[in-house]
C-alpha positions in Angstrom: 0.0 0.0 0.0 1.7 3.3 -1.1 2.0 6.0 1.6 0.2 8.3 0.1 -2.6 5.9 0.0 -2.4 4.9 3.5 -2.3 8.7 4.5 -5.7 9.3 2.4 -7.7 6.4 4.2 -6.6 7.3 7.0 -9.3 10.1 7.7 -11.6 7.9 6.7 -11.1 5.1 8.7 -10.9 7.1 11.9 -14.5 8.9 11.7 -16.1 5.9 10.9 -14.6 3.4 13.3 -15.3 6.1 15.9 -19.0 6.0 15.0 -20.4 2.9 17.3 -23.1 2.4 14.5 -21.1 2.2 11.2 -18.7 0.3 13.3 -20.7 -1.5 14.9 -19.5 -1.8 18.1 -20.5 0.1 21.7 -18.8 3.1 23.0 -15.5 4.6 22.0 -13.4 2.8 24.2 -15.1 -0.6 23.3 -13.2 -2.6 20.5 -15.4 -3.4 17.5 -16.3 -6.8 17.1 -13.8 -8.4 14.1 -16.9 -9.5 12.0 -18.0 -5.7 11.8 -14.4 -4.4 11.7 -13.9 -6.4 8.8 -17.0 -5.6 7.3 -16.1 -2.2 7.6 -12.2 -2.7 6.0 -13.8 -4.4 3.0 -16.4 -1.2 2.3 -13.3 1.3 3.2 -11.6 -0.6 0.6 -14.2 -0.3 -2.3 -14.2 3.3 -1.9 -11.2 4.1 -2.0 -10.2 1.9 -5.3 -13.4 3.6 -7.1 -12.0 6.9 -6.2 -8.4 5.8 -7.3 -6.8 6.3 -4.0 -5.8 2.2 -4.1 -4.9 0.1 -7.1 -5.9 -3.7 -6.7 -3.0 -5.2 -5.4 -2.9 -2.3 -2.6 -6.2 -3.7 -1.6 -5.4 -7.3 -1.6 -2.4 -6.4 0.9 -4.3 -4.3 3.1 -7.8 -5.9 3.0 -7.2 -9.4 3.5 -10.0 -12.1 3.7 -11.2 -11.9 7.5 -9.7 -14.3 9.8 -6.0 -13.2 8.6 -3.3 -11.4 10.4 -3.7 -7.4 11.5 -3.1 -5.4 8.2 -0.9 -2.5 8.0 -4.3 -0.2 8.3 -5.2 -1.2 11.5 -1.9 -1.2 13.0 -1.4 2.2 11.9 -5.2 3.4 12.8 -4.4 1.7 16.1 -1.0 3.7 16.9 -2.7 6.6 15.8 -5.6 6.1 18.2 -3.6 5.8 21.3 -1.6 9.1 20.4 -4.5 10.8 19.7 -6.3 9.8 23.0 -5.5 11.2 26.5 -5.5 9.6 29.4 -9.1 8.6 30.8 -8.6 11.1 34.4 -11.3 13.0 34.1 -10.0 16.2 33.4 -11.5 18.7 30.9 -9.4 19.0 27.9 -10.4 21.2 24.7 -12.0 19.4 22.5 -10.5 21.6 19.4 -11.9 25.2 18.4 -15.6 25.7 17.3 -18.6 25.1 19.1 -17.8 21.9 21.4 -16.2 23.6 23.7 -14.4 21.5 26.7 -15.0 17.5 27.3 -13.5 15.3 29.5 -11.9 12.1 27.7 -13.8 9.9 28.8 -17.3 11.7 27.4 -18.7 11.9 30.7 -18.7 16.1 30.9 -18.5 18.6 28.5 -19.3 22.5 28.8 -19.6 25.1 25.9 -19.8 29.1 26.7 -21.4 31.3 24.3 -22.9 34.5 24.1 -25.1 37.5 21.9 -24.8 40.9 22.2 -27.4 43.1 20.0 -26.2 47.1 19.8 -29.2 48.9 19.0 -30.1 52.6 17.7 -33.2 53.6 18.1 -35.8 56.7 16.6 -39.4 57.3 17.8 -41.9 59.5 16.4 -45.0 59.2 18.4 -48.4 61.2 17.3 -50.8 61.0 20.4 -51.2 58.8 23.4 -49.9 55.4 21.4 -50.1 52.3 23.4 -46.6 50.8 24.8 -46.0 48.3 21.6 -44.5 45.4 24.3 -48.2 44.8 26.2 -50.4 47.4 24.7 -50.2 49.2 28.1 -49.4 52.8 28.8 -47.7 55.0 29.3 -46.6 55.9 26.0 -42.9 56.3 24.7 -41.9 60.1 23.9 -40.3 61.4 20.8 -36.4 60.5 20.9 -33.2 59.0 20.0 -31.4 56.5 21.9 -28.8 54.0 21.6 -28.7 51.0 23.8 -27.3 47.7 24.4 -30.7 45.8 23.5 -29.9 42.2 24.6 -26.4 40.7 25.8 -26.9 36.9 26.5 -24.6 34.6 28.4 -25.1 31.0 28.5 -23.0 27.8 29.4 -24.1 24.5 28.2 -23.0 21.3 27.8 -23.7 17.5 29.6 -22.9 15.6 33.3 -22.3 12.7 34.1 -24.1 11.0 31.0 -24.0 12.3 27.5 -27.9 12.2 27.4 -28.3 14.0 30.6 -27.8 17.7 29.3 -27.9 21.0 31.1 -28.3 25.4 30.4 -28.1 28.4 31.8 -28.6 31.2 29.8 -28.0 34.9 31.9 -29.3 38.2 30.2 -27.3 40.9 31.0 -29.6 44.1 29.5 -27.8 47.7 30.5 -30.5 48.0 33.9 -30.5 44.4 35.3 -29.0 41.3 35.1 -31.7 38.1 35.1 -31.5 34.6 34.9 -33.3 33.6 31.9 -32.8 29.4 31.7 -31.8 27.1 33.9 -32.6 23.7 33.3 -31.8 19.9 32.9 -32.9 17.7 30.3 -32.4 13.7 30.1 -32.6 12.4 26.4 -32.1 9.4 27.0 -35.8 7.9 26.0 -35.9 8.9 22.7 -38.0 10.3 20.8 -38.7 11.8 24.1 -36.6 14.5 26.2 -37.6 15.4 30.0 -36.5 18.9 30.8 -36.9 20.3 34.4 -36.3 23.7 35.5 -37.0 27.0 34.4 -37.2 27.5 30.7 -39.4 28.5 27.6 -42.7 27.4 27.5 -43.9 25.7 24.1 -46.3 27.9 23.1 -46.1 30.1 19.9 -43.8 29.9 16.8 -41.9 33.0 16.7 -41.5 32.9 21.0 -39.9 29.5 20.4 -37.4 31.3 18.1 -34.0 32.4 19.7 -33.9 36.2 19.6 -30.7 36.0 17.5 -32.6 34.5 14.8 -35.5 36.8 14.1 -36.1 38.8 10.9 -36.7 41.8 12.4 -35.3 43.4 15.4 -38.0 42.7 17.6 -40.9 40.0 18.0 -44.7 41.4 17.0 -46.6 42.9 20.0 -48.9 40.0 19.3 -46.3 37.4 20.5 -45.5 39.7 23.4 -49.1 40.3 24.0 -50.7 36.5 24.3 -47.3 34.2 24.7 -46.1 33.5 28.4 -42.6 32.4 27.0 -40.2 32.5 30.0 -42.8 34.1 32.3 -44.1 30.1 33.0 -41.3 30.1 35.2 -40.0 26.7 36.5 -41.4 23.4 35.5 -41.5 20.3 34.1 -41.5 20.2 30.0 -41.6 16.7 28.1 -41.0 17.3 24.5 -39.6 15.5 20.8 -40.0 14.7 17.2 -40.5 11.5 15.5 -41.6 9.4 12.6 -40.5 10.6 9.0 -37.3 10.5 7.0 -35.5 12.9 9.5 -37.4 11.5 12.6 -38.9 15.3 12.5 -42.7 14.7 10.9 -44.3 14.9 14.3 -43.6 17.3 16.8 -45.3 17.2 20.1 -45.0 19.2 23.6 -46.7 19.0 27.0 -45.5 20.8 30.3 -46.4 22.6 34.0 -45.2 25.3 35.1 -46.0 27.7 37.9 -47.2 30.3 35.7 -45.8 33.0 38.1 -42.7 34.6 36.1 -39.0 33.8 35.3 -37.3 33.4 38.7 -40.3 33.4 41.0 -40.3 30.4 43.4 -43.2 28.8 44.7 -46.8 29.0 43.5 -49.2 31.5 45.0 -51.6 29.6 43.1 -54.2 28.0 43.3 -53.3 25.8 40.0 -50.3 25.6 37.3 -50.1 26.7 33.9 -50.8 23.6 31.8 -49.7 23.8 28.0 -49.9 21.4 25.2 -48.4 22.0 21.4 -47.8 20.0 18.6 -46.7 20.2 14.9 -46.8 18.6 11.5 -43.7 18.8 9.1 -45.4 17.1 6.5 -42.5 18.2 3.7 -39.6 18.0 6.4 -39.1 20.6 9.3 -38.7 24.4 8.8 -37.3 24.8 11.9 -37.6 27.5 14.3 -35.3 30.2 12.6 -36.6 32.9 10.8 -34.8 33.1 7.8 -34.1 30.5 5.3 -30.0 30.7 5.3 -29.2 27.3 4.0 -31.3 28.1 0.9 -32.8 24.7 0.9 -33.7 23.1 -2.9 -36.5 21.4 -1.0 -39.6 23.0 0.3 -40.3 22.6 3.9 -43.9 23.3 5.9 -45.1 22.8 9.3 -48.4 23.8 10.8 -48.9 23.8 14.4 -51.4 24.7 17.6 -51.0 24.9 20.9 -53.2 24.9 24.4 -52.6 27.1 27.7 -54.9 26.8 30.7 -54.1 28.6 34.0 -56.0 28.9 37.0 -54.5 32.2 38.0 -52.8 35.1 36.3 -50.5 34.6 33.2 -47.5 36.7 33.1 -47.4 37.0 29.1 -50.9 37.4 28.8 -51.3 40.7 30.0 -55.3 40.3 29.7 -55.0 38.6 33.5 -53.6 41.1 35.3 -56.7 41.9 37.8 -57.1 45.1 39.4 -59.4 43.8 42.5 -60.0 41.4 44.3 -62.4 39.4 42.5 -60.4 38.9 39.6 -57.1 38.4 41.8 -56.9 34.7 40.5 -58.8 34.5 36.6 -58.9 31.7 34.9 -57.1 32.2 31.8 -57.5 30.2 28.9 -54.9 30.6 25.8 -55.0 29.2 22.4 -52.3 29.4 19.2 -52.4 28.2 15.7 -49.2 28.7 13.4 -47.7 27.5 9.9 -44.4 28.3 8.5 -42.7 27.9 5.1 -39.5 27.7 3.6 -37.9 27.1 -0.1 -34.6 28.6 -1.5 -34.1 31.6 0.4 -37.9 31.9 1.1 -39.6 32.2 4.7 -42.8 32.5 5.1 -44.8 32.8 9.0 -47.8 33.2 10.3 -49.4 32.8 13.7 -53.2 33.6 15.0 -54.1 33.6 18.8 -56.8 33.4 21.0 -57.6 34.3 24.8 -60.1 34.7 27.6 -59.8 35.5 31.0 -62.6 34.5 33.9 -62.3 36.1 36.6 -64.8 34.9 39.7 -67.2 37.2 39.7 -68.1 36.3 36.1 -66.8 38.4 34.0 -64.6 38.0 31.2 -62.1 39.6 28.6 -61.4 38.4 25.4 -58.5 39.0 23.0 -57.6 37.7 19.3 -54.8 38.6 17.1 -52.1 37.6 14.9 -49.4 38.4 11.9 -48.2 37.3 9.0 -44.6 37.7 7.2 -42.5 37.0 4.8 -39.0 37.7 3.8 -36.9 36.3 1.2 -32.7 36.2 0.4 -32.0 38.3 -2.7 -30.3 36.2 -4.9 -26.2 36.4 -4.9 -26.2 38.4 -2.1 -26.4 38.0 1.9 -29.1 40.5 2.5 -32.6 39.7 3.5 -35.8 41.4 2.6 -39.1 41.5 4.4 -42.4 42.6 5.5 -44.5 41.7 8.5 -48.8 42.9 9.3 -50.3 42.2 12.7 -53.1 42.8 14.6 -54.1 42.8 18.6 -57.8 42.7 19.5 -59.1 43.6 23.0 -62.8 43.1 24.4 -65.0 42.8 27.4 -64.8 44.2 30.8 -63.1 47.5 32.3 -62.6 44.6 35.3 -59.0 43.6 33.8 -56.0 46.4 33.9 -56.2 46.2 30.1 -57.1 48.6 27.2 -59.5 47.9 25.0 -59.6 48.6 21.4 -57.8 48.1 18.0 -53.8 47.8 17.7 -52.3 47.0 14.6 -48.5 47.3 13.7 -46.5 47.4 9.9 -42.9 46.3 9.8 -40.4 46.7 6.6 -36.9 45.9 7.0 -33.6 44.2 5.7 -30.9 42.3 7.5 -27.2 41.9 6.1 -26.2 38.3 7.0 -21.7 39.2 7.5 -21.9 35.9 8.7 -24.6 34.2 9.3 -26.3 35.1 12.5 -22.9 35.6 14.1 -22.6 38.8 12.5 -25.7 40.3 11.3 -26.8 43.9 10.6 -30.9 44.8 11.2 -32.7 47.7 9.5 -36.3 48.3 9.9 -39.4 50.5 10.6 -42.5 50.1 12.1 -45.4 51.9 12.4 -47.8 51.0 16.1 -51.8 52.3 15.4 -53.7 52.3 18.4 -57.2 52.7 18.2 -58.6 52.6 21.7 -62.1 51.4 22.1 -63.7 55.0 24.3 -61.9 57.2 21.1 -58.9 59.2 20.2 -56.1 56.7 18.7 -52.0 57.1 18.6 -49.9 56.4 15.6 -46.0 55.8 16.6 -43.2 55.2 14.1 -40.1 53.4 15.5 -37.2 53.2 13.1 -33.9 50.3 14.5 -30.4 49.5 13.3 -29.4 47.0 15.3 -25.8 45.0 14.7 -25.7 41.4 16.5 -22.5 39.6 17.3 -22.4 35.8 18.6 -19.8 34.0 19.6 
């Protein structure tokens, strides 16, 4: 076998006998069984004579029938194997640059820091008494210029004790506080299920379940801020996963508990949890959760999903149950979401509609519907990003609920320039708020961002 030829299976052989299912053996420090080792040779061998690393007779020397005598391959994969792995102590060692971070040796630990910072300049021209765009609750924002760090998240990841038992905690470090965002634990070692306990996102709504480094636009609609709890279920127990399909990713299903009380709140004050179901459809593979179709995929992708909140007390997203006395101190809250997204070369379509009521105990209720719908798409040859975004927040029923009633609708336009990827990304976009309170008058406020994002 000629050098060169040894030195070009050499990569070759060492991902794929490091892969416990190709080479059919258990964990990494578990020799392969010879039958699948041999196995493994013999289809080594075929590809590299059909690529013309190895003539014939280099694979008759190197390959022999199984049963023989060690070949020069293994030997060599073998000395090359014990050089390249440290002793089994313990002790974190890098695992090379990029995303892995540190791991001990022996696979048992590993631990991955990361973080975003978005730099933000913002504009505001407000006309009227316009509604504070974040929970359609005054009072409203002046006429101004400011420049602000926006978000700066923190987060260390990685797995103890068992690569299927994972861990996160994920700090936000805004210019006026510093809050504790995630901090959980997830087993995944039941697959297709994963248990996750402690405080996290709840699985309710589309564009909440995106990361905030992956949005369009600058900022999620008021909608989403409006109906969706997101980190405001506080801690509890999430059981989530994907199966069935090609990818394992046509089904998509999500139940949890939480206290419903807001991110790092302990106890209850209760009297019941905050109870949400979801799940999803990917019946021409998963878009995922990002809002932008970066890889360009050749195949289209769609998922259409709904989800169920039910809390006996006050939701901290849902604005609509925040009671003013003390009959509607602990409403019953009731929270529904339907959403469909779309992707296909460069394309990304999303859409979500919602749905609430509160109950409070003396009988009276408040209702809410709204919803948006965007699209953006990657101009051709380039690394910028186009797109538009309509939605709508509708309040009803009684003056009970600390809640304005009435009409708010917001337009977004904007562009994003992709430097690389989301690690580097530059946002530009307007949008106009219209409120249109229910007793009269109305507020139009236009809000123009450039925002520059940096992960790493």
């Amino acid at each position: 076998m000629t050098r060169r030829g040894l030195w070009l299976a050499l990569p070759g052989a060492i991902l794929l006998s490091a892969s416990p299912v190709l080479a059919g053996g258990g964990r990494d420090d578990e020799r392969a069984p010879r039958p699948a080792r041999a196995a493994f040779e013999r289809r080594l061998a075929r590809i590299l004579r059909e690529r013309g690393v190895l003539a014939d007779e280099d694979v008759t020397a190197a390959f022999p029938p199984p049963g023989g005598e060690r070949t020069e391959l293994e030997r060599e994969v073998d000395r090359f194997l014990a050089e390249a792995r440290p002793g089994r102590d313990g002790r974190l060692a890098a695992a090379g640059p990029g995303p892995d971070g540190l791991e001990t040796p022996d696979g048992r630990f590993s631990l991955r820091f990361a973080s975003t910072f978005q730099w933000r300049y913002e504009a505001v021209d407000a006309d009227g008494t316009a509604a504070d765009p974040d929970g359609l609750a005054p009072p409203a924002r002046r006429d101004g210029e400011s420049i602000s760090l926006r978000r700066g998240h923190v987060f260390v990841e990685g797995h103890a004790l068992d690569p299927d038992l994972a861990y996160r905690f994920l700090v936000e470090t805004p210019p006026s506080s510093v809050a504790l965002l995630d901090a959980w634990v997830e087993y995944r070692g039941l697959p297709p299920a994963r248990i996750r306990l402690g405080q996290t996102k709840v699985p309710f709504g589309r564009e909440a379940i995106s990361s905030s480094s992956e949005l369009v636009f600058s900022e999620r609609t008021r909608a989403t801020s409006f109906f969706v709890p997101s980190r405001d279920g506080g801690a509890g127990l999430l059981v989530h996963g994907r199966a069935l399909g090609a990818d394992a990713d046509l089904v998509e299903c999500a139940l949890g508990v939480f206290n419903g009380e807001g991110k790092n709140v302990s106890g209850n004050d209760g009297p019941g949890l905050l109870t949400i179901a979801r799940a999803a459809v990917n019946p021409l593979g998963s878009p995922g959760y990002d809002g932008s179709d970066l890889g360009r995929g050749e195949s289209p992708r769609l998922g259409v999903g709904a989800a169920l909140a039910r809390h006996d007390d006050r939701t901290g997203g849902a604005r609509l149950g925040s009671g003013r006395g003390p009959e509607a101190s602990h409403p019953e809250t009731t929270l529904f979401e339907a959403d469909a997204a779309f992707k296909w070369r460069g394309l990304s379509i999303l859409g979500e509609w919602f749905a609430s009521r509160v109950d409070s105990r003396d009988g009276e209720a408040a209702e809410a519907s709204g919803g948006y719908a965007q699209a953006a798409v990657l101009l051709p040859g380039t690394d910028v990003e186009i797109g538009a975004r309509r939605g709508l927040v509708v309040t009803r029923g009684s003056e009970t609920f600390d809640q304005p009633r009435g009409r708010f609708s917001e337009w977004t336009a904007g562009a994003v320039w992709f430097v690389h990827g989301h690690r580097l990304e530059v946002h530009a976009d307007w949008t106009r708020f219209r409120d249109e309170p229910s007793g009269g008058g109305g507020a139009t406020e236009d809000v123009f961002r450039l925002q520059v994002q940096l992960t790493f």
